[in-house]
Every structure is written in structure tokens, then in C-alpha cells.
C-alpha positions in Angstrom: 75.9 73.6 71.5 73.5 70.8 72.2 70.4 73.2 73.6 70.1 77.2 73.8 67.5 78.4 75.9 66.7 82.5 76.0 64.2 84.6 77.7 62.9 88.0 76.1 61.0 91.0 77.8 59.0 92.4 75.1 59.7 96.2 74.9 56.9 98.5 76.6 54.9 100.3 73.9 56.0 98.8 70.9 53.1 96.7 69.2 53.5 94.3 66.9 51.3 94.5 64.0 53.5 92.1 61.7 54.5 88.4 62.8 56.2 88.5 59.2 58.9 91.2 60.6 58.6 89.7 64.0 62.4 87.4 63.5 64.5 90.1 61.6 63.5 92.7 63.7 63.1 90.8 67.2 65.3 93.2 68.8 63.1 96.3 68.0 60.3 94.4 69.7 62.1 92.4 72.5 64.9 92.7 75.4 67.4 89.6 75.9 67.1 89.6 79.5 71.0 88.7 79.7 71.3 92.6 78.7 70.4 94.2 82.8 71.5 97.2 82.0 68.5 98.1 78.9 66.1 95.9 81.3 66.8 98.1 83.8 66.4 101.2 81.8 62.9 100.4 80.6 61.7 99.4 84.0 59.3 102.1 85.0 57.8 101.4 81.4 56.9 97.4 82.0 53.5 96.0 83.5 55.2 94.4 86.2 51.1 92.4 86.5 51.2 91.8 83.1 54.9 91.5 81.5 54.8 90.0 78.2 58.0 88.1 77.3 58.8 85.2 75.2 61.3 81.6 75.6 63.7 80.6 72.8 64.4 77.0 73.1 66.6 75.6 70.4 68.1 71.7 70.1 71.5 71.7 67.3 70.3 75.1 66.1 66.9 73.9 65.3 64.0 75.9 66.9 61.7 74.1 69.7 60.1 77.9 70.9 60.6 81.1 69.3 59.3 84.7 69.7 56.2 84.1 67.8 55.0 83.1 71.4 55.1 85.8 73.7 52.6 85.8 76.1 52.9 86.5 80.1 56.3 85.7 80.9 56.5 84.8 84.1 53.5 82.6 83.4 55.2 81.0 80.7 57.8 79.6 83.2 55.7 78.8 85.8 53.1 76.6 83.6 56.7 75.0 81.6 58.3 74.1 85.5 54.9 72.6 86.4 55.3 70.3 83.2 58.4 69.5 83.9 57.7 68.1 87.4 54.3 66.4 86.0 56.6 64.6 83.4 59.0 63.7 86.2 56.2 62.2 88.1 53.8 60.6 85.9 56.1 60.3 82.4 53.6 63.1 80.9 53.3 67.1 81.3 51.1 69.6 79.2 51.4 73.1 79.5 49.0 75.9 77.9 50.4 79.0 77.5 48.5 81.9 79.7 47.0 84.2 77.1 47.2 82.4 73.4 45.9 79.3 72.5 49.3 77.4 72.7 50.1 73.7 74.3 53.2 72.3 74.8 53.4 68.4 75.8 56.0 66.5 76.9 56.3 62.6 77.2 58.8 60.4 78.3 59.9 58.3 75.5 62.5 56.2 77.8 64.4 56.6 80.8 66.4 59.0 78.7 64.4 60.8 75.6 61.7 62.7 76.5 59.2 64.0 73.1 58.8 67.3 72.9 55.4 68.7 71.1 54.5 71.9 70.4 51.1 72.0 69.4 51.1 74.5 66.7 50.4 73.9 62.5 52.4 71.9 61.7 53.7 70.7 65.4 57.1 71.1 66.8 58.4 67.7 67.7 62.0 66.4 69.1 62.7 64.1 70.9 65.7 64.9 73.2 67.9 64.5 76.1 65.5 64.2 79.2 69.0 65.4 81.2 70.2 67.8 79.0 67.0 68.9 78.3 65.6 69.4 81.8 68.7 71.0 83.0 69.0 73.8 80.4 65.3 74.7 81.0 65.9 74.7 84.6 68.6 76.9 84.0 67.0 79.4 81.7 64.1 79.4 84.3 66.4 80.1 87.1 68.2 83.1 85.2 64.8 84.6 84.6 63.7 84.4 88.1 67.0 85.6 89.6 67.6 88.3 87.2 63.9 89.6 87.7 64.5 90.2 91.1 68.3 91.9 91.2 66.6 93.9 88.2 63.2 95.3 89.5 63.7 94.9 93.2 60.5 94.9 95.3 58.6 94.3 91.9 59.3 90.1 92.0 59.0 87.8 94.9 60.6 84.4 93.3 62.1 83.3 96.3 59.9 80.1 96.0 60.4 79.2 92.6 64.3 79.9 92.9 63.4 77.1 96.0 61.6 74.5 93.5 63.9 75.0 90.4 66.9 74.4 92.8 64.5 71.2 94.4 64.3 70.2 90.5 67.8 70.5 89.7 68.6 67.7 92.6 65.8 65.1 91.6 
């Protein structure tokens, strides 16, 4: 599989107190938001103002994002979709993530790479598939929003990000 995006929920009252334990435990400390049914359970647990989550992002198996950067989630989205359109229109988009000192940069490297930077030490750096690339994160942004909503009824309003990914996915 050329890219695999995932989105996480981090699990209401479990802190994590070691980043060391963080991968071979990431399902003690995070929901796969693909599983409804254990979102669902935890739902009158979650900070529906604040709910921390995390992206996985990987390109031929090799991580772009990973759990190490939960944050808000929804946020996380929101400031990678506004990227995404900046780089459509001006060849360049930077994101900072909502509550950790985090930037992400893409820049179009042609009509059809784009580099991907995470700013961390050392950087993340790819340069992909400007397609494939926005498509999948699209996707994985859509399936966040949409699940959200049939999930926690009345606790999400997406309506008008479902609107603008769908706006993205035509461009």
C-alpha cells in the first residue's frame, strides 16, 4: 500500500507518563476510530472541547506522523486541510499543531511531488505523490469528520468541513 493514513482518540483518563512505551502499548493509550463500537463506549468519558487524538500517516511503511503527536484532534485536521489548500494555491502550506510545538510544511516540488517536512529532531522528510498524497489525507480527514458525527451525535457539527474536503477532492 502506497500511503496509510489513521486517526486515534486518545483514551479518557489514561496519562501517558512514558513516550518510551507510547508505540508498544498504543492501544492502552489510544482508540482506532475505525473501531465505533469502543468509541462509542467511552463517549460520556471524552472532552468533546478538548479531545486529544493523534494522525498516523505512513508512505511504503515508513512513518510521516505517528502517535508521539497527539494533540487536539479535531484541530489537527483542520490546521493539515488548511495546508493542504494553501499548498494548492500558493505551492506552499505550514501547519502548527494546536497545543505542542510541532510544524508540518509542505511544498510543491513539481506539478506532481510535493515535500513533506515535519519539523521535529531530526525532520521527517518525503517527498511524495501530490495526488496520492492529497487524496488519502482527504480521505482520512473525511472518515474522521463523518465518523465523529454518526458516533457522538449532537456533540460534532462538521457539516462544513465534510463540504470543503468534498470541494478539495474535486480541485
Amino acid at each position: 500500500m502506497l500511503f496509510r493514513v489513521q486517526t486515534f482518540i486518545k483514551r479518557p483518563g489514561i496519562l501517558i507518563t512514558d513516550l518510551s512505551s507510547l508505540y508498544e502499548k498504543e492501544s492502552h493509550y489510544f482508540i482506532d476510530i475505525s473501531n465505533e463500537e469502543e468509541l462509542i463506549r467511552y463517549g460520556n468519558q471524552l472532552d468533546f472541547t478538548c479531545l486529544e487524538g493523534a494522525i498516523k500517516l505512513e508512505y511504503y511503511g515508513e512513518s510521516l506522523l505517528d502517535i508521539s503527536a497527539w494533540d487536539v484532534i479535531d484541530g489537527i485536521w483542520l490546521y493539515l486541510l488548511d495546508a493542504m489548500e494553501s499548498l494548492k494555491e500558493t505551492g506552499y502550506g505550514k501547519m502548527n499543531f494546536p497545543d505542542q510545538p510541532l510544524v508540518l510544511t509542505l511544498k510543491s516540488a513539481s506539478e506532481q511531488f510535493v515535500l513533506y517536512t515535519l519539523h521535529t529532531s531530526p525532520p521527517v522528510k518525503a517527498v511524495l505523490p501530490k495526488q496520492d498524497f492529497f487524496m488519502v489525507v482527504l480521505g482520512g480527514a473525511e472518515q474522521f469528520f463523518k465518523t465523529m458525527e454518526r458516533c457522538f451525535k449532537g456533540n460534532f457539527q462538521y457539516f462544513s468541513e465534510i463540504k470543503r474536503i468534498e470541494a478539495l477532492k474535486r480541485q
